[in-house]
C-alpha positions as CSV (number, residue, x, y, z in Angstrom):
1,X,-22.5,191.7,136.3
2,X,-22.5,194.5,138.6
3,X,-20.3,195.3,142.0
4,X,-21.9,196.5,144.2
5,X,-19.6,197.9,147.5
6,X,-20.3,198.8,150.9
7,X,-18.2,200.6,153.0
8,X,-18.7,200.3,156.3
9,X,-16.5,202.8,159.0
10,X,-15.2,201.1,162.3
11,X,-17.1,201.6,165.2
12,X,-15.9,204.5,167.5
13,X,-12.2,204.8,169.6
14,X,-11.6,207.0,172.2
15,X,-9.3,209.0,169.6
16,X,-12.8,209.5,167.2
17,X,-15.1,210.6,170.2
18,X,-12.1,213.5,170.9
19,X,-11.7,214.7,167.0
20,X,-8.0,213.3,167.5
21,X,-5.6,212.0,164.9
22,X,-5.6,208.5,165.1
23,X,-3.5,206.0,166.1
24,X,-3.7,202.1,166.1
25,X,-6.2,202.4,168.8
26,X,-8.5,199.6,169.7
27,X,-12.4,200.4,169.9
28,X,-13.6,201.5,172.8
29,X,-16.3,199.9,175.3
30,X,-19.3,201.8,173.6
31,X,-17.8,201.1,170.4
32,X,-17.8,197.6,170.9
33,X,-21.1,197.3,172.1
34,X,-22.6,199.4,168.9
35,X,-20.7,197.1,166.5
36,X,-21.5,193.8,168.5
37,X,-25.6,195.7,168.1
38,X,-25.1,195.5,164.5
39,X,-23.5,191.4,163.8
40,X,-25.4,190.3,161.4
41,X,-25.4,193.3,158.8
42,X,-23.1,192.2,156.0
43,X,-24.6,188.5,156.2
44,X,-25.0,188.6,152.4
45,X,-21.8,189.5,151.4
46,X,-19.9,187.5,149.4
47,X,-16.3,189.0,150.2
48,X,-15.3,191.0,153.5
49,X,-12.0,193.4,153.1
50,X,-11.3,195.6,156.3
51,X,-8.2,197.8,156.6
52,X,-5.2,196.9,158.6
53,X,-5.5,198.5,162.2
54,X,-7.1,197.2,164.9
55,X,-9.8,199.3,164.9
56,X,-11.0,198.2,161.8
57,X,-10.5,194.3,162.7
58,X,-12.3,194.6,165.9
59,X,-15.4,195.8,164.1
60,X,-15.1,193.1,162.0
61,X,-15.0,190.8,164.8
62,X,-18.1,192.3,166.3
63,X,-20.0,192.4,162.9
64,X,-19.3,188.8,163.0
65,X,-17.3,188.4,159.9
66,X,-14.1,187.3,159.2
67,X,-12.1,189.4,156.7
68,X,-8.9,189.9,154.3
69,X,-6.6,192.3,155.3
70,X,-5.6,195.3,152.7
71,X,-3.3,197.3,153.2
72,X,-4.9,199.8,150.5
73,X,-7.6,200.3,152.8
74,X,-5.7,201.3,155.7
75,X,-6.2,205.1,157.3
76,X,-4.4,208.3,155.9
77,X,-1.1,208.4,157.5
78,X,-1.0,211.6,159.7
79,X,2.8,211.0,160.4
80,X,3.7,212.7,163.3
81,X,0.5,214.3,164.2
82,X,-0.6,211.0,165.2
83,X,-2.2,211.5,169.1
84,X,-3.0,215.4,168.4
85,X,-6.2,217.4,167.8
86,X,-6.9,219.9,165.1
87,X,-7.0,222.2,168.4
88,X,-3.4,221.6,169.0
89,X,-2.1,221.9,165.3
90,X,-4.0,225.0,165.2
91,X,-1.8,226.5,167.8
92,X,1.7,224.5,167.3
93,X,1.9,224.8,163.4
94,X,-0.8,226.6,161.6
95,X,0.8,227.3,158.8
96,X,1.4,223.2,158.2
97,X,-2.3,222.8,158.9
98,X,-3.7,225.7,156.7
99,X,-1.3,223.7,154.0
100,X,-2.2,220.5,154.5
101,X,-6.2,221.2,154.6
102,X,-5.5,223.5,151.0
103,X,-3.3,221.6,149.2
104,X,-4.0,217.9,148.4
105,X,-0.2,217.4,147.7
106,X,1.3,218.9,150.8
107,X,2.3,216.2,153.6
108,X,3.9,218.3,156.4
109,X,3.1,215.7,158.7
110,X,6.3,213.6,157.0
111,X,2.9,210.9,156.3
112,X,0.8,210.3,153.0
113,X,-1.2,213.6,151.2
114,X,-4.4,214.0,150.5
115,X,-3.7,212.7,146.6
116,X,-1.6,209.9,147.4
117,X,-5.0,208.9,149.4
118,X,-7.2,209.5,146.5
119,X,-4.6,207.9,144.3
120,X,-4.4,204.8,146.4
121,X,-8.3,204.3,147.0
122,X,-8.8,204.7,143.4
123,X,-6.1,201.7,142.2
124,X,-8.1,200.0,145.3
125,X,-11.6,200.5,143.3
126,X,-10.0,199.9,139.6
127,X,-9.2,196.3,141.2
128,X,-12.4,195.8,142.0
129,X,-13.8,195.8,138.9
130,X,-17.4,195.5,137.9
131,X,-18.0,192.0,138.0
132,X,-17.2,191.3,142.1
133,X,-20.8,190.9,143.1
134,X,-22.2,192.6,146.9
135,X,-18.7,192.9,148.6
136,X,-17.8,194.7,151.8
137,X,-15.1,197.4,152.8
138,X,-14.5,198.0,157.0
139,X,-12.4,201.3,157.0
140,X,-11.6,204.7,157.4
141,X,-13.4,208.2,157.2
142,X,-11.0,209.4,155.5
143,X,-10.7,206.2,152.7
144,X,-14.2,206.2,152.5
145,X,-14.4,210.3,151.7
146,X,-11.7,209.6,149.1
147,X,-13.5,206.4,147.4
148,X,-16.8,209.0,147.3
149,X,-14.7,211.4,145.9
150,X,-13.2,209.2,143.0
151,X,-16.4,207.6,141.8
152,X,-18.1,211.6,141.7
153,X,-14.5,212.7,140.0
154,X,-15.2,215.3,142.3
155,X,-11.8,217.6,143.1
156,X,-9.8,217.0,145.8
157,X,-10.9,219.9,148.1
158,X,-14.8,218.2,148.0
159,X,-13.2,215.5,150.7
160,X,-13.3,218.1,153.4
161,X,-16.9,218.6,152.8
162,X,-17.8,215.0,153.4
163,X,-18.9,213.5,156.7
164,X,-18.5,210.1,157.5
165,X,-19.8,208.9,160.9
166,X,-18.4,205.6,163.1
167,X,-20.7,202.4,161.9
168,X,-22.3,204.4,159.2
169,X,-22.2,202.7,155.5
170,X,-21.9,204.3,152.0
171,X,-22.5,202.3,148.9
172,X,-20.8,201.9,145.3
173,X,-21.7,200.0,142.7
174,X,-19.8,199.7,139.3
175,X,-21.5,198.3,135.9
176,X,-19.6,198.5,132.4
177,X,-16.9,200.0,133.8
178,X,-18.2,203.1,135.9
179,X,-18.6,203.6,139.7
180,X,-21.7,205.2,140.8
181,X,-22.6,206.4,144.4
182,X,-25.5,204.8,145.5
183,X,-25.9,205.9,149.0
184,X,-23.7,207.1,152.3
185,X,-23.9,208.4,155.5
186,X,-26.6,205.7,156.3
187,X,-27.1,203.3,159.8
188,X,-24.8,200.2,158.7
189,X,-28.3,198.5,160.4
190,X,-30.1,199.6,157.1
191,X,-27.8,197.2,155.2
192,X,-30.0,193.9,156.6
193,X,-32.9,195.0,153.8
194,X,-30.5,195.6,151.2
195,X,-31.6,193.2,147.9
């Protein structure tokens, strides 16, 4: 059997539209709307996970699906840059910064690194497993840039080059043991077609 995984990232909050470091922010009005625009998407899934801020349950909620909570799938923690912009870092600490975007161990936010990440989102995916069937993910950028990076084995430093847009999907799929990328960067509307 094969496991096929789509990850699908939470509709827009006011912290996304200003390039800020997230909270646990709800959606905001536009947001809601674009999500409630796309119920209906992940009808043929047989298993809905979403991570554990609101963000991420609200576009559940507006997909019209009712998910498990994981707390593996639940946003890098920025620690104490939560609320800033990479504008503001620049100027307050960019030494910190320069580390943190350089070295996939450093954490001088006091929250999780760039490898505890990877290493999180790739226990998440070995759970999986290959037999799972068409399955859903509502999460992160940031989880789903480390999920693409563990099934490409790509380094660490390939997770900067990867964009992941609000209510845009990527797909995995694992047979015999490997994960392949399928897709990403897609309109989660393309999903409805999806065999």
């Amino acid at each position: 059997m094969t496991t096929r995984l789509i990850l699908v990232c939470h509709a827009p909050t006011a912290a996304t539209r200003a390039a800020d470091f997230p909270d646990d922010e709800p959606l905001d009005e536009h947001g809601t709307t674009q999500a409630e625009a796309n119920a209906g998407a992940l009808r043929r899934v047989g298993a809905v996970w979403c991570g554990p801020e609101r963000r991420c349950s609200q576009t559940a909620a507006a997909l019209g699906v009712s998910p498990v909570v994981d707390p593996a799938l639940a946003d890098l923690d920025v620690g104490s840059w939560r609320g800033h912009g990479l504008a503001d870092l620049e100027s307050l600490d960019p030494t910190a910064l320069m580390s943190w975007l350089t070295e996939p161990e450093a954490a001088p936010h006091g929250g999780e690194s760039l490898r505890g990440l990877l290493d999180r989102t790739a226990a998440w995916l070995d759970g999986l497993g290959d037999d799972a069937g068409r399955v859903a993910a509502i999460t992160h950028p940031s989880v789903i840039r480390a999920i693409v990076v563990n099934v490409l084995g790509a380094h660490a430093e390939s997770f900067w080059r990867i964009d992941v847009s609000p209510l845009s999907q990527t797909i995995v799929s694992a047979h015999g043991g490997r994960w392949t990328l399928r897709e990403t960067g897609h309109p989660l509307a393309d999903s409805r077609g999806e065999p």
